[in-house]
C-alpha positions in Angstrom: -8.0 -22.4 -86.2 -5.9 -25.4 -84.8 -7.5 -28.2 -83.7 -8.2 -28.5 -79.5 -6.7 -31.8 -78.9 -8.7 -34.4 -76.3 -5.5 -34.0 -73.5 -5.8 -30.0 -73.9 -9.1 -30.0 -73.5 -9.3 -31.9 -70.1 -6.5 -29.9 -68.9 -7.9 -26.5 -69.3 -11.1 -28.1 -67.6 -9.0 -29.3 -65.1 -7.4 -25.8 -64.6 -10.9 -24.2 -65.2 -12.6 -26.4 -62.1 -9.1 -25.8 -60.1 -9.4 -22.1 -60.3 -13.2 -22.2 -59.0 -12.1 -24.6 -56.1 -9.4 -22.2 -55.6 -12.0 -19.1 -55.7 -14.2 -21.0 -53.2 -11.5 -21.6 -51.2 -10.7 -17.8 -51.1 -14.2 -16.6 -50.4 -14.8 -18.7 -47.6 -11.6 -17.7 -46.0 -11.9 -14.2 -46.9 -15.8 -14.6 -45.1 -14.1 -16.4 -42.1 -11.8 -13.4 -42.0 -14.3 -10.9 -41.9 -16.2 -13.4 -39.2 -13.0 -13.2 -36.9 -12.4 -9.5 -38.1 -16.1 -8.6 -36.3 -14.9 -10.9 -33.2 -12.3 -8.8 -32.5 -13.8 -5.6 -33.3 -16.6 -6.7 -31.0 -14.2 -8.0 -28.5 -12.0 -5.0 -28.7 -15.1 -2.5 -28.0 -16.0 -4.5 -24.8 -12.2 -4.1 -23.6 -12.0 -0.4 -24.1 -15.5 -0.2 -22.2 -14.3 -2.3 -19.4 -10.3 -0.2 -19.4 -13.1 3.0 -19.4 -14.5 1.3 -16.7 -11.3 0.1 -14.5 -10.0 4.3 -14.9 -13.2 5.5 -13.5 -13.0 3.0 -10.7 -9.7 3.9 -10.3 -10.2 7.3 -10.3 -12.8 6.9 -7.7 -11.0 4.8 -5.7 -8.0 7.3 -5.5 -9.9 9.8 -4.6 -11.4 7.6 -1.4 -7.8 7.1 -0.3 -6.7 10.1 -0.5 -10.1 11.5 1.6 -9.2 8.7 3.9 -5.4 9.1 4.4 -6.3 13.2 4.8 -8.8 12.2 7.3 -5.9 9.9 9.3 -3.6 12.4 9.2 -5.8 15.1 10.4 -6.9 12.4 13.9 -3.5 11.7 13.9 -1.9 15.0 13.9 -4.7 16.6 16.1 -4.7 14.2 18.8 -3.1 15.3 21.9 -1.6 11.5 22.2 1.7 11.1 20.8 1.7 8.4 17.9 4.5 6.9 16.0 5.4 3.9 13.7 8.5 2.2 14.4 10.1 0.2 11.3 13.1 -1.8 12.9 13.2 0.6 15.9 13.7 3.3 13.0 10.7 5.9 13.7 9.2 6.3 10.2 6.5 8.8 11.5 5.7 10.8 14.3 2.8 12.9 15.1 2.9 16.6 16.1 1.7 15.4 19.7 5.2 13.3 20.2 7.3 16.1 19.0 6.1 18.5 21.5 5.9 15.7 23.8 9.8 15.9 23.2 10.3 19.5 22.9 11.5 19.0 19.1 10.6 19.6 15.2 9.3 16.4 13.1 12.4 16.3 11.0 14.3 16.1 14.6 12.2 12.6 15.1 11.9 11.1 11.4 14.6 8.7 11.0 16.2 8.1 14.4 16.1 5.1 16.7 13.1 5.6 19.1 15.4 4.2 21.6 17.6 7.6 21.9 14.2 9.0 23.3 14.6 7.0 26.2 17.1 7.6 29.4 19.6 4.9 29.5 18.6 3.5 32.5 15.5 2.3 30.5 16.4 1.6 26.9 17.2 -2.8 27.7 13.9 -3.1 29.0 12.0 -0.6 26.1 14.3 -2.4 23.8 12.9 -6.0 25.0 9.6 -5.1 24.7 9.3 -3.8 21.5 11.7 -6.9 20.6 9.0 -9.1 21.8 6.0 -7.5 20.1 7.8 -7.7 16.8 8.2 -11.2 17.3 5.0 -11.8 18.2 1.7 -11.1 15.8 -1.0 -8.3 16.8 0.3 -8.3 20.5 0.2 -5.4 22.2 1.4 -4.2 25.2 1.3 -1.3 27.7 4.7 0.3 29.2 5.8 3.0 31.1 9.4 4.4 30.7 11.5 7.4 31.2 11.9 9.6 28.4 14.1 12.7 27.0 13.0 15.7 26.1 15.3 17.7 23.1 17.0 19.6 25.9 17.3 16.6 28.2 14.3 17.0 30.3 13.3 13.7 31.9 9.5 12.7 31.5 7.5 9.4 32.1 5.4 8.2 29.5 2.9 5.7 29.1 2.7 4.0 26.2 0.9 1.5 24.1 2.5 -0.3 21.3 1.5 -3.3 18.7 2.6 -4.9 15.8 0.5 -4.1 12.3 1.2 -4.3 8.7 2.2 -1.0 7.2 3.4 -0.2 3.4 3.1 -4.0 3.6 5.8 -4.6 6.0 5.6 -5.7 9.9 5.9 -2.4 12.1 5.2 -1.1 15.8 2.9 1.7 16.1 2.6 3.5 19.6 0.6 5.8 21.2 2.1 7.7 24.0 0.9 9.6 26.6 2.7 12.5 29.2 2.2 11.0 32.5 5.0 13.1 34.4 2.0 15.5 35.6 -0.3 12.7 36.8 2.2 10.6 38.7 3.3 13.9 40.6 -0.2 14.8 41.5 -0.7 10.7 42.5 2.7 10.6 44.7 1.6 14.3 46.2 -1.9 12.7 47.3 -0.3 9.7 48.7 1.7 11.7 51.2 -1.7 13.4 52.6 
Protein backbone atom coordinates (compact mmCIF):
# COMPACT_ATOMS: atom_id res chain seq x y z
CA UNK A 1 0.00 0.00 0.00
CA UNK A 2 1.19 3.56 -0.95
CA UNK A 3 1.74 5.89 1.46
CA UNK A 4 -1.39 8.76 2.05
CA UNK A 5 0.48 11.88 1.69
CA UNK A 6 -0.34 14.96 4.40
CA UNK A 7 -1.91 17.24 1.14
CA UNK A 8 -4.14 14.03 0.09
CA UNK A 9 -5.34 13.54 3.23
CA UNK A 10 -6.75 17.09 3.91
CA UNK A 11 -8.18 17.07 0.51
CA UNK A 12 -10.24 14.06 0.75
CA UNK A 13 -11.41 15.54 4.22
CA UNK A 14 -12.04 18.56 2.52
CA UNK A 15 -14.08 16.73 -0.12
CA UNK A 16 -15.53 14.41 2.68
CA UNK A 17 -16.91 17.58 4.91
CA UNK A 18 -17.94 19.24 1.30
CA UNK A 19 -20.15 16.45 0.35
CA UNK A 20 -21.99 16.51 3.95
CA UNK A 21 -22.42 20.34 3.58
CA UNK A 22 -23.60 19.55 0.24
CA UNK A 23 -26.06 16.66 1.58
CA UNK A 24 -27.29 19.17 4.29
CA UNK A 25 -27.76 21.56 1.87
CA UNK A 26 -29.98 19.07 -0.18
CA UNK A 27 -32.11 17.87 2.73
CA UNK A 28 -33.11 21.11 3.83
CA UNK A 29 -34.11 22.17 0.45
CA UNK A 30 -35.67 18.98 -0.46
CA UNK A 31 -37.71 19.51 3.35
CA UNK A 32 -38.48 23.18 2.25
CA UNK A 33 -39.79 21.61 -0.89
CA UNK A 34 -42.06 19.28 0.53
CA UNK A 35 -43.04 22.41 3.09
CA UNK A 36 -44.03 24.51 -0.04
CA UNK A 37 -45.33 21.22 -1.84
CA UNK A 38 -48.08 20.88 1.32
CA UNK A 39 -48.77 24.84 0.84
CA UNK A 40 -49.86 24.42 -2.35
CA UNK A 41 -51.59 21.19 -1.98
CA UNK A 42 -53.37 22.85 0.91
CA UNK A 43 -53.86 25.99 -1.03
CA UNK A 44 -54.99 24.18 -4.05
CA UNK A 45 -57.78 22.17 -2.02
CA UNK A 46 -59.23 25.48 -0.57
CA UNK A 47 -59.50 26.86 -4.32
CA UNK A 48 -61.28 23.87 -5.75
CA UNK A 49 -63.72 24.26 -2.61
CA UNK A 50 -64.26 27.85 -3.07
CA UNK A 51 -64.57 27.28 -7.55
CA UNK A 52 -67.15 24.37 -6.05
CA UNK A 53 -68.54 26.94 -4.23
CA UNK A 54 -68.70 30.04 -6.92
CA UNK A 55 -70.60 27.06 -9.52
CA UNK A 56 -73.17 26.34 -7.01
CA UNK A 57 -73.73 30.09 -6.42
CA UNK A 58 -73.77 30.38 -9.86
CA UNK A 59 -75.99 27.87 -10.53
CA UNK A 60 -78.27 29.19 -8.01
CA UNK A 61 -78.11 32.46 -9.15
CA UNK A 62 -79.01 31.48 -12.75
CA UNK A 63 -81.68 29.82 -11.81
CA UNK A 64 -83.10 33.18 -9.76
CA UNK A 65 -82.79 35.17 -13.08
CA UNK A 66 -84.15 33.10 -15.08
CA UNK A 67 -87.46 32.65 -12.50
CA UNK A 68 -87.24 36.34 -12.40
CA UNK A 69 -86.98 37.29 -16.18
CA UNK A 70 -90.00 34.40 -16.74
CA UNK A 71 -91.86 36.23 -14.14
CA UNK A 72 -91.25 39.76 -16.12
CA UNK A 73 -92.13 38.48 -19.17
CA UNK A 74 -95.21 36.79 -18.03
CA UNK A 75 -96.46 40.81 -16.18
CA UNK A 76 -95.19 42.10 -19.17
CA UNK A 77 -96.87 40.12 -21.80
CA UNK A 78 -100.17 39.77 -19.78
CA UNK A 79 -100.76 43.25 -19.03
CA UNK A 80 -103.38 44.86 -21.07
CA UNK A 81 -100.95 48.11 -21.17
CA UNK A 82 -98.78 48.22 -24.06
CA UNK A 83 -94.98 48.26 -23.06
CA UNK A 84 -91.94 48.83 -25.18
CA UNK A 85 -88.15 49.66 -24.94
CA UNK A 86 -86.88 52.08 -27.22
CA UNK A 87 -82.92 51.85 -27.99
CA UNK A 88 -82.21 54.98 -30.22
CA UNK A 89 -85.86 55.32 -31.22
CA UNK A 90 -85.22 51.62 -32.50
CA UNK A 91 -88.08 49.46 -30.51
CA UNK A 92 -86.01 46.55 -29.18
CA UNK A 93 -89.18 44.94 -27.46
CA UNK A 94 -92.73 45.14 -27.51
CA UNK A 95 -95.35 43.48 -25.56
CA UNK A 96 -98.31 41.50 -26.92
CA UNK A 97 -100.59 44.49 -25.51
CA UNK A 98 -98.82 47.10 -28.08
CA UNK A 99 -99.13 44.76 -30.96
CA UNK A 100 -102.78 44.39 -30.75
CA UNK A 101 -102.85 47.90 -29.65
CA UNK A 102 -101.57 48.24 -33.41
CA UNK A 103 -103.37 45.59 -35.04
CA UNK A 104 -99.90 43.78 -35.86
CA UNK A 105 -97.62 40.57 -35.11
CA UNK A 106 -94.39 41.20 -32.75
CA UNK A 107 -91.92 40.63 -35.58
CA UNK A 108 -94.03 43.54 -37.43
CA UNK A 109 -92.81 45.95 -34.30
CA UNK A 110 -89.25 44.46 -33.34
CA UNK A 111 -86.77 46.54 -35.05
CA UNK A 112 -88.61 49.57 -36.51
CA UNK A 113 -88.51 53.19 -35.47
CA UNK A 114 -91.40 53.75 -32.91
CA UNK A 115 -91.88 56.97 -34.72
CA UNK A 116 -93.61 55.22 -37.93
CA UNK A 117 -96.34 54.38 -35.23
CA UNK A 118 -97.18 57.76 -34.98
CA UNK A 119 -99.43 59.97 -37.67
CA UNK A 120 -97.17 62.59 -39.13
CA UNK A 121 -98.85 65.28 -37.86
CA UNK A 122 -97.37 64.16 -34.45
CA UNK A 123 -94.02 62.54 -34.94
CA UNK A 124 -91.80 66.40 -34.22
CA UNK A 125 -93.38 66.68 -31.06
CA UNK A 126 -93.13 62.55 -30.02
CA UNK A 127 -89.79 62.82 -31.47
CA UNK A 128 -88.82 65.92 -28.99
CA UNK A 129 -89.92 64.30 -26.22
CA UNK A 130 -88.45 61.20 -26.27
CA UNK A 131 -85.20 63.40 -27.38
CA UNK A 132 -85.50 65.12 -24.24
CA UNK A 133 -85.89 62.21 -21.84
CA UNK A 134 -82.89 60.58 -23.38
CA UNK A 135 -81.04 63.51 -22.60
CA UNK A 136 -82.16 63.78 -19.36
CA UNK A 137 -81.49 60.93 -16.47
CA UNK A 138 -84.64 58.97 -14.90
CA UNK A 139 -87.11 61.71 -16.24
CA UNK A 140 -90.18 60.65 -17.19
CA UNK A 141 -92.89 62.10 -18.79
CA UNK A 142 -96.62 61.57 -19.76
CA UNK A 143 -97.86 62.26 -23.56
CA UNK A 144 -100.62 61.76 -25.58
CA UNK A 145 -100.33 61.32 -29.40
CA UNK A 146 -102.03 60.01 -32.44
CA UNK A 147 -101.15 56.72 -33.47
CA UNK A 148 -101.36 54.06 -36.48
CA UNK A 149 -102.83 51.01 -36.47
CA UNK A 150 -101.22 48.23 -39.23
CA UNK A 151 -104.09 49.07 -41.52
CA UNK A 152 -103.92 52.84 -40.91
CA UNK A 153 -106.46 53.21 -38.28
CA UNK A 154 -105.93 56.42 -36.22
CA UNK A 155 -105.97 55.97 -32.31
CA UNK A 156 -104.95 58.23 -29.34
CA UNK A 157 -102.64 56.91 -26.92
CA UNK A 158 -101.51 57.85 -23.71
CA UNK A 159 -98.29 57.18 -22.84
CA UNK A 160 -95.68 57.13 -20.26
CA UNK A 161 -92.08 56.99 -21.06
CA UNK A 162 -88.52 57.24 -18.92
CA UNK A 163 -85.10 56.74 -19.42
CA UNK A 164 -83.43 53.37 -17.59
CA UNK A 165 -80.46 51.33 -18.00
CA UNK A 166 -81.07 48.15 -20.03
CA UNK A 167 -78.37 45.45 -21.29
CA UNK A 168 -76.33 48.22 -19.71
CA UNK A 169 -77.09 50.87 -22.13
CA UNK A 170 -79.36 54.09 -21.67
CA UNK A 171 -83.00 53.30 -23.22
CA UNK A 172 -86.79 54.61 -23.11
CA UNK A 173 -89.27 52.25 -21.85
CA UNK A 174 -93.10 53.16 -22.31
CA UNK A 175 -96.18 52.12 -21.26
CA UNK A 176 -99.04 52.90 -23.40
CA UNK A 177 -102.47 52.95 -22.99
CA UNK A 178 -105.69 53.00 -25.82
CA UNK A 179 -107.43 56.11 -24.95
CA UNK A 180 -109.48 56.53 -28.29
CA UNK A 181 -112.63 54.85 -26.33
CA UNK A 182 -112.37 57.08 -23.27
CA UNK A 183 -111.90 60.45 -25.06
CA UNK A 184 -115.09 59.62 -27.28
CA UNK A 185 -117.11 58.71 -24.31
CA UNK A 186 -115.57 62.21 -22.45
CA UNK A 187 -116.30 64.53 -25.70
CA UNK A 188 -119.94 62.54 -25.93
CA UNK A 189 -120.69 63.59 -22.16
CA UNK A 190 -119.53 67.04 -22.72
CA UNK A 191 -122.15 67.74 -25.37
CA UNK A 192 -125.01 66.62 -22.82
Amino acid sequence: AKPIFHEELLARVRIHLRIQQLTRNLQEHAAELERVNAQLLTANNEIQELNRRLKAENIRISGDLQESRQRYLTLAGETSDGYIVLEDGIIAFANQAFCQMHGCMLEEVLQKEFITSVIPEDRDRVRELYTHIEQEAYDEKVCEYRGLTHDDREIVIEMKMKNTSYNGKMVIIGICRDITERLKIEAKMRQE
